[in-house]
Steps between C-alpha positions, in 0.01 A plus 500: 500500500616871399466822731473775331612804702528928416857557470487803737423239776806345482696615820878489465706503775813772471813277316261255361384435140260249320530347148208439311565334196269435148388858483421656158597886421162598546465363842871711577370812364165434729656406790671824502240655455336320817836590700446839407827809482485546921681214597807368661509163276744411233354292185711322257349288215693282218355252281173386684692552903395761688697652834331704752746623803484684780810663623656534825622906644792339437511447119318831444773730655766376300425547189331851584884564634653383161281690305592854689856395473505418129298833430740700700822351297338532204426885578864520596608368206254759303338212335095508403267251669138417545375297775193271426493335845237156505349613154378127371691417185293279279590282175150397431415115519846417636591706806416776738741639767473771770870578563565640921669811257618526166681741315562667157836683451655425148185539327367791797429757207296248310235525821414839520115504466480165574176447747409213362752183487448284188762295421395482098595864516753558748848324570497287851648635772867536508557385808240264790599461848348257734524385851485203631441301222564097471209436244676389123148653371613866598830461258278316227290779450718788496648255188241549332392851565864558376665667808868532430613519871323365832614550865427263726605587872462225753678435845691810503646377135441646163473333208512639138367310252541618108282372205646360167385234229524236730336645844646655772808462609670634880750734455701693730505820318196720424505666134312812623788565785779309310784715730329409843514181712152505509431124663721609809341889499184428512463267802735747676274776420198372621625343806640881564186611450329274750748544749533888469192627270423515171553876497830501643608243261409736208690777552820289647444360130454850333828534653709249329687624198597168390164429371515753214 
């Protein structure tokens, strides 16, 4: 016997997820409907699998953290940027994807306007971070939305993973900051942060001519 149950029932405790596989694109595009924009869930779908999560304090700070501190070097740097934050990247049929942040720098100029995400019309973003993440689902659809570089901090480690014909592959250097250590930075960074304020941290940062 099936139960049938509204989606927005579905109580998920903070750090757990559910996987609810067989789904067609319609019911993706529904259920998000049914979740609705004021939410603290994360929903990833690929091929037929769908992943609902509910994060922890403790995997939102972080990557709130590395987003001011990748803004800030990029502002030091004088570099353009626009930050789409959870916007839900969609290749229609295939996958969907709310990113915890995600970024456009090399292609920045090309957003200007840009209100409405579509990916037939728009480049994906340059750059996805994520906390937290052990799901292979999360890296399988940013393949196919295209993403050329993806973030993934965990454990107080960062992990850069770039995209080629073949899938992603770790790397230890990030294109965008090719003359910065960026796996040991950033988990320096945002345990500074924690321990003396994201603030502080900032304009210590601002501080650092070695980043130009």
């Amino acid at each position: 016997m099936s139960v049938t149950v509204p989606i927005k029932t579905i109580e998920l405790t903070p750090g757990s997820h559910i996987t609810i596989p067989n789904l067609s694109w319609q019911d993706f595009e529904q259920i998000l409907i049914d979740l609705g924009e004021k939410r603290r869930s994360r929903v990833t779908y690929f091929q037929g699998t769908l992943e609902i999560m509910s994060p922890l304090a403790l995997h939102e700070r972080p990557h709130r953290i590395i987003a001011y501190i990748l803004t800030t070097i990029l502002d030091i740097q004088g570099r353009n940027w626009e930050d789409f934050g959870s916007t839900t990247l969609k290749r229609p049929q295939i996958a969907g994807i709310e990113p915890d942040t995600c970024f456009y720098i090399q292609n920045a100029d090309r957003m200007k306007g840009c209100t409405n995400l579509d990916l037939k019309q728009y480049p994906p973003p340059d750059l996805a971070i994520e906390a937290d993440v052990t799901s292979k689902t999360t890296l399988n659809a940013y393949e196919v939305m295209g993403v050329p570089e993806v973030w993934i901090y965990r454990n107080q480690q960062l992990k850069i993973y770039l995209l080629s014909d073949k899938g992603y592959t770790e790397t230890s250097i990030s294109p965008t900051f090719p003359n910065l250590p960026i796996i040991e930075l950033i988990p320096q960074l945002v345990q500074k942060a924690i321990d003396e304020g994201t603030s502080k941290m900032l304009r210590d940062l601002r501080t650092e001519n070695w980043i130009l």
